[in-house]
N, C-alpha and C positions, 0 to 999 in steps of 0.2 A: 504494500500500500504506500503510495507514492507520499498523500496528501492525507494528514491525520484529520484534519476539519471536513471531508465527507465523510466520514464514517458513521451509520446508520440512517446515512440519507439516499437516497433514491437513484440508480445506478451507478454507486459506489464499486461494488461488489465484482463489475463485469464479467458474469456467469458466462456471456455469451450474446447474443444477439437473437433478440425474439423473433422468430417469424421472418427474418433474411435468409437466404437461401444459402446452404455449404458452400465452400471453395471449393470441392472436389465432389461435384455429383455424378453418381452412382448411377448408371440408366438402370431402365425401370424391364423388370422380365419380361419375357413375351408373355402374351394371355397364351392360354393352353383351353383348347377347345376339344371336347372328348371327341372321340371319334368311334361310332358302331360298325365300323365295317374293320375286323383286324386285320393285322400285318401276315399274311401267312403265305405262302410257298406251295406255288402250285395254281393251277385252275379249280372251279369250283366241280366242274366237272367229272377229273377226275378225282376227287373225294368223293363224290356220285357215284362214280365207276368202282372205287373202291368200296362201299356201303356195300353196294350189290353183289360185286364178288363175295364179301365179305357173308350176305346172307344165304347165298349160295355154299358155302363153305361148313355155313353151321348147319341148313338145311339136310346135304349128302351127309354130313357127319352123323348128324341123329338120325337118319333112315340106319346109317350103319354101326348104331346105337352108343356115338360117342358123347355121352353127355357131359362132357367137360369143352367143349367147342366154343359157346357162350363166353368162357373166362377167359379161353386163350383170344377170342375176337375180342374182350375188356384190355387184354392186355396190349396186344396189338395197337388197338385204338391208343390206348395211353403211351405207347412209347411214340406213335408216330404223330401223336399230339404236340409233343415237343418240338421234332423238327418243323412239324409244320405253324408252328406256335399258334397252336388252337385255344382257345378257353375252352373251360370247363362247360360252360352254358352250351357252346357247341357241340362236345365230344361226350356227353352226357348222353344228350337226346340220340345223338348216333349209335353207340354202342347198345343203347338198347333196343335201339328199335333193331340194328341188327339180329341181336341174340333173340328176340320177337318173330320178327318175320323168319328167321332163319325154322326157328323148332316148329314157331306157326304151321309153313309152310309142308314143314315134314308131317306133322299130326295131321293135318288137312289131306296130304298125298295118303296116309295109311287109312283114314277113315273112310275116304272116297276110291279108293278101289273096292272091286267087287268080289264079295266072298272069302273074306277077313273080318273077324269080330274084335275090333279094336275098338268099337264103339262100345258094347256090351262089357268088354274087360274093363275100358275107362271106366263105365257105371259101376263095376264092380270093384273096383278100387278104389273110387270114392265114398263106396259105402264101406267097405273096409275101416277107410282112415278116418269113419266117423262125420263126412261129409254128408249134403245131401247126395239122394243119390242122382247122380247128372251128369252124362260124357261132359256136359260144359263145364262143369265144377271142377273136374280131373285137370281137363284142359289148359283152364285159367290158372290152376295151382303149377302147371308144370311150366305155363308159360311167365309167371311171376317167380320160377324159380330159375327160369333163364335169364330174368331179366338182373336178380340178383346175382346170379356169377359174371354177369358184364360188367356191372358197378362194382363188383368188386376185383373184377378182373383188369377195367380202368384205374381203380386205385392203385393197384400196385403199378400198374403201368408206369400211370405219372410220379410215382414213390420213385422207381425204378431208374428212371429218365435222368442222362446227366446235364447235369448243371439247372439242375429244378429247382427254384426259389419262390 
């Protein structure tokens, strides 16, 4: 303090300068505007072309009664989620609808050929497991049970995937 006689009067103190603008301004960020369409690798298409193989794949597998097909199309999906940096909101709905349509697909071929009682055993297997008795009931249970080996089968996926954050 230079000047003992302002002390305790009225811009003594020189904190600073109210409301002047710095010597060294800082520019200001860019605005960041979300964007819904992600960054990812590849055509839409073939992700298309891939679903479908994909439902094909678990389809032949349960005709030739591999019921783990579902998890390994979950896992699938979640490692190639990564390279192709998909979100979850996207690769969600895919994997299951894969591992869906795929067993769908196969339960619908066995019931609708002719002279196979695969309808009749479903009804008897759900009355078995305490369900009502209904080929749809059987049906719905084995296709919510595909649909959980996708989701889990995409979990690990994307667990799996390097450099996952």
């Amino acid at each position: 303090m230079a000047d003992p006689r302002r002390l305790g009067r009225r811009g003594s103190y020189r904190l600073g300068r109210m409301g002047a603008p710095s010597a060294l301004s800082t520019p200001r960020p860019a605005v960041h505007y979300p964007t819904w369409t992600p960054r990812r690798r590849g055509p839409v298409t073939l992700w298309a072309l891939a679903c479908v193989a994909g439902a094909v794949i678990v389809a032949a597998g349960a005709l030739a009664g591999w019921w783990f097909l579902p998890f390994l199309a979950g896992l699938g999906t979640g490692l190639a989620a990564h390279y192709g940096r998909l979100p979850l909101r996207v690769t969600l709905p895919a994997a299951v609808a894969v591992a869906i349509i795929g067993w769908g697909a196969a339960l619908a071929w066995l019931a609708l050929r002719d002279g196979l009682p695969e309808v009749s055993v479903a009804r008897s297997i759900a009355t078995l497991a305490g369900l009502p008795a209904s080929a749809a009931v059987a049906v719905a249970v084995t296709l919510v049970v595909a649909a959980l080996q996708a989701v889990a089968g995409l979990w690990l996926g994307r667990a799996l995937a390097p450099g996952h954050g």
